[in-house]
C-alpha positions as CSV (number, residue, x, y, z in Angstrom):
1,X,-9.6,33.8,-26.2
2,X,-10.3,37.1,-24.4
3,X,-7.9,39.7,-23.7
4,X,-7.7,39.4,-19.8
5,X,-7.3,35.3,-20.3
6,X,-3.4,35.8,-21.2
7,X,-2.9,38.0,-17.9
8,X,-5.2,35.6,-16.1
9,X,-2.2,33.1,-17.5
10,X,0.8,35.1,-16.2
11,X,-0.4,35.3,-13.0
12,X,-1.2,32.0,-12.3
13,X,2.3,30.6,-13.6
14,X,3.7,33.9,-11.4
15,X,1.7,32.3,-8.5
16,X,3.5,28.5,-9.0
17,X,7.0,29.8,-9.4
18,X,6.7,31.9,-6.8
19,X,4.9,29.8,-4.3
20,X,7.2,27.5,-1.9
21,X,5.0,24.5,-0.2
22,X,6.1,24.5,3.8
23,X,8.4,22.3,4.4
24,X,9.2,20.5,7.7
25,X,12.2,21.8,9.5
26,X,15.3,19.9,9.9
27,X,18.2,19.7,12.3
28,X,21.1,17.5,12.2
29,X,22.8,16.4,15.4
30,X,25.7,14.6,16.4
31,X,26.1,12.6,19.1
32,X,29.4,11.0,21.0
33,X,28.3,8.2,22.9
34,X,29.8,5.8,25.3
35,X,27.3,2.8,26.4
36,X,28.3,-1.2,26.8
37,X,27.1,-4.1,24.7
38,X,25.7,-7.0,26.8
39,X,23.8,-10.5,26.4
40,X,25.9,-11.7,23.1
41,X,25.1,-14.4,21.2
42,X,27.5,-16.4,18.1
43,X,28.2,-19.6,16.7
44,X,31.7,-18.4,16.0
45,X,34.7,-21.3,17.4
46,X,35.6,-18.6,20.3
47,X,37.0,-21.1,23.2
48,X,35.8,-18.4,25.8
49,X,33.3,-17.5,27.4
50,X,32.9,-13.9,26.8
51,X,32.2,-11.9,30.2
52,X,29.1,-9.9,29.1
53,X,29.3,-6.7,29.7
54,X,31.8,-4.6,27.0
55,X,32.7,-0.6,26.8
56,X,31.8,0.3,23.5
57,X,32.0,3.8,22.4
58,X,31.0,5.3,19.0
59,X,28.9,8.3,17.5
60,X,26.2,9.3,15.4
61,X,24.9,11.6,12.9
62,X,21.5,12.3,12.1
63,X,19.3,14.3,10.1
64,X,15.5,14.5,12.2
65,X,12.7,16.4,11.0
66,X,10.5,18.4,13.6
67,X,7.9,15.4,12.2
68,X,8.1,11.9,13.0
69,X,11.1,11.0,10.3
70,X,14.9,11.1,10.1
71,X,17.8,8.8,9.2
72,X,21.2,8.5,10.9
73,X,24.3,7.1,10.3
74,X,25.6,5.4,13.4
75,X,29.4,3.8,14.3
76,X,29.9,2.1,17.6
77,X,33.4,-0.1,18.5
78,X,33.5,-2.7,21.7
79,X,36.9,-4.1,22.2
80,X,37.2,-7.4,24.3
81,X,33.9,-8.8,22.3
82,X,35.2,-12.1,22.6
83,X,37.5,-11.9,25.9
84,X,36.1,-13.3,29.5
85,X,37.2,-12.7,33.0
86,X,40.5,-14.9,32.8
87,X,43.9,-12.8,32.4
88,X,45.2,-16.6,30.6
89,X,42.1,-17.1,28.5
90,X,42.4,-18.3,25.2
91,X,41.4,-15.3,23.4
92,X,44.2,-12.7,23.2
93,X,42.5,-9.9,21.7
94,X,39.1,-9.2,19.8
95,X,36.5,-6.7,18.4
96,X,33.7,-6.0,17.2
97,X,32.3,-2.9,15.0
98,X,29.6,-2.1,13.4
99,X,28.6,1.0,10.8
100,X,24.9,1.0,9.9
101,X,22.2,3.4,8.6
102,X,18.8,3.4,9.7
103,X,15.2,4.9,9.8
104,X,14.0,6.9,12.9
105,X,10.3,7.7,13.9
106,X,9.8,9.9,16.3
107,X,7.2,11.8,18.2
108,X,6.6,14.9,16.6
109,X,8.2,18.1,18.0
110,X,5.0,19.7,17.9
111,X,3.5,17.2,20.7
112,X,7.0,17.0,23.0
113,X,8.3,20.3,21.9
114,X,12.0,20.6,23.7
115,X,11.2,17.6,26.6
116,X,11.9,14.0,25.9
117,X,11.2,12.6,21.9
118,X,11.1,9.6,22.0
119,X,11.8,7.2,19.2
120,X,11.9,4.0,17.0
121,X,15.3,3.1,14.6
122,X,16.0,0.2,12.9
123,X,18.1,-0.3,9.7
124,X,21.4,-2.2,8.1
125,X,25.1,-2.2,7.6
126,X,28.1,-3.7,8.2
127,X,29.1,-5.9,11.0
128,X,32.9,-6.7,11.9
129,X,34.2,-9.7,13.9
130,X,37.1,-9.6,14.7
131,X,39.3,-12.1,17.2
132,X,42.9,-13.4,17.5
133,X,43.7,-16.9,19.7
134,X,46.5,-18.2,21.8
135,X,48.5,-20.4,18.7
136,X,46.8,-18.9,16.3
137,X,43.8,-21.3,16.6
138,X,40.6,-20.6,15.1
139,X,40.7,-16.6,14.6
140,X,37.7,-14.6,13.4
141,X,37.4,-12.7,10.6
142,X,34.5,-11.7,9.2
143,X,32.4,-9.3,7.6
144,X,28.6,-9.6,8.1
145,X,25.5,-7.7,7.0
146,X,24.4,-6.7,10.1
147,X,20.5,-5.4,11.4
148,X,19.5,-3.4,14.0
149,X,16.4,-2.4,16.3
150,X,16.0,-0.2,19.1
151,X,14.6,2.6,20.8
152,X,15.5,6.3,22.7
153,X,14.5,8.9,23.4
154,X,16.0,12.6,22.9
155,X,16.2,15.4,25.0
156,X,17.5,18.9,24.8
157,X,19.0,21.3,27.5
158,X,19.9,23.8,25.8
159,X,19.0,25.2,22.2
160,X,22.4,23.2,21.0
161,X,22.8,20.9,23.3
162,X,20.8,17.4,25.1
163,X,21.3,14.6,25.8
164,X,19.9,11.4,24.2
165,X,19.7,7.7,25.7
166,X,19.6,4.6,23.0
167,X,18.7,0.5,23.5
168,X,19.0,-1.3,20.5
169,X,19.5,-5.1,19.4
170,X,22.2,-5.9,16.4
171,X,22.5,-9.0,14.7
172,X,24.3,-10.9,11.5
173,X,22.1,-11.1,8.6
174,X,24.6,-13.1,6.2
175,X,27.5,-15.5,7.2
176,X,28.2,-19.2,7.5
177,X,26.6,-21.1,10.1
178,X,29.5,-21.7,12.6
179,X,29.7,-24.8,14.3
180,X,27.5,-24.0,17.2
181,X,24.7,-23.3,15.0
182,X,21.4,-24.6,16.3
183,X,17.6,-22.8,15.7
184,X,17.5,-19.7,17.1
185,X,21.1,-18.6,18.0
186,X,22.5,-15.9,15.7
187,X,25.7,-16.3,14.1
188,X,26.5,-13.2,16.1
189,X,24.4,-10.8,18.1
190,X,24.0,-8.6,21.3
191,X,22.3,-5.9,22.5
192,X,23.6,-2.4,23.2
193,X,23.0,0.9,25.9
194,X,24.2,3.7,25.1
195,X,24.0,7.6,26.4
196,X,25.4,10.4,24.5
197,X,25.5,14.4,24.2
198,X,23.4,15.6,21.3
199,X,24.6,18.8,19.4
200,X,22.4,20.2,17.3
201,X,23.2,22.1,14.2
């Protein structure tokens, strides 16, 4: 082995410890959100029909790269799940929350740059079912693995702050048939809207 092949050597490994690939950028923002759920489906005993549209309110935190991939952790709580228009309606109270994490695509930043990113989730978690009748008849109590879908889009107004706008479908994955089970009808599902104010940190 020559003399210069042990420099030759030291620099290269110089070169690899030194040397840092680029890496995509990453911001995490949270977002607050109020939204309603609407169009729900179950199998669940219930006794009511529910009226529709629900309040729900919630928040999220996620991790987005200035690619086309992030994650999030989302919570969202409607209360009344179950309840209908009638003040005397069977169902005295009810809920339903879910926690889930999930995958986001987006458009790259380098094609929208601070306008609207829109984007793709979809992932798992928990789904809670929760309702309590007149005599104690039937109540529901269950914890479901629970799927979700949707789409948004993401905007920013300032450097720290935007706005972001989220449609996304949620249904049970596990459970018991209830006994209005029939081929196609989830044992619970619904879709849900939401709008929110993104902070970005």
């Amino acid at each position: 082995m020559s003399r210069k092949a042990p420099a030759a050597l030291a620099l290269v490994a110089a070169l690899i410890v030194t040397a840092h690939p680029s890496e995509a950028a990453a911001d995490w923002l949270i977002t607050p959100f109020i939204g309603s759920s609407f169009a729900p489906e179950t199998t669940f005993l219930i006794f009511e029909e529910g009226a529709g549209r629900k309040l729900t309110l919630g928040g999220s935190v996620t991790l987005l790269s200035d690619g086309f991939l992030g994650v999030e952790a989302d919570f969202g709580h409607t209360t009344g799940f179950f309840q209908g228009d009638d003040p005397l309606g069977l169902v005295l109270s009810s809920r339903v929350t879910t926690l889930t994490g999930s995958v986001i695509l987006a458009v790259p930043l380098s094609i929208t740059r601070e306008s609207l990113r829109p984007y793709v989730v979809g992932g798992v978690g928990l789904l809670q079912a929760r309702s309590k009748h007149a005599a104690g008849l039937f109540p529901v109590d269950k914890n479901l693995l629970g799927v979700d879908i949707g789409a948004g889009a993401i905007g920013m107004v300032t450097f720290r702050t935007g706005l972001r706008f989220d449609l996304r479908y949620i249904k049970a994955a596990s459970g018991a048939d209830g006994p209005f089970a029939r081929p196609g009808l989830s044992r619970l599902s619904f879709w849900r809207g939401t709008a929110g104010v993104v902070l970005r940190y």
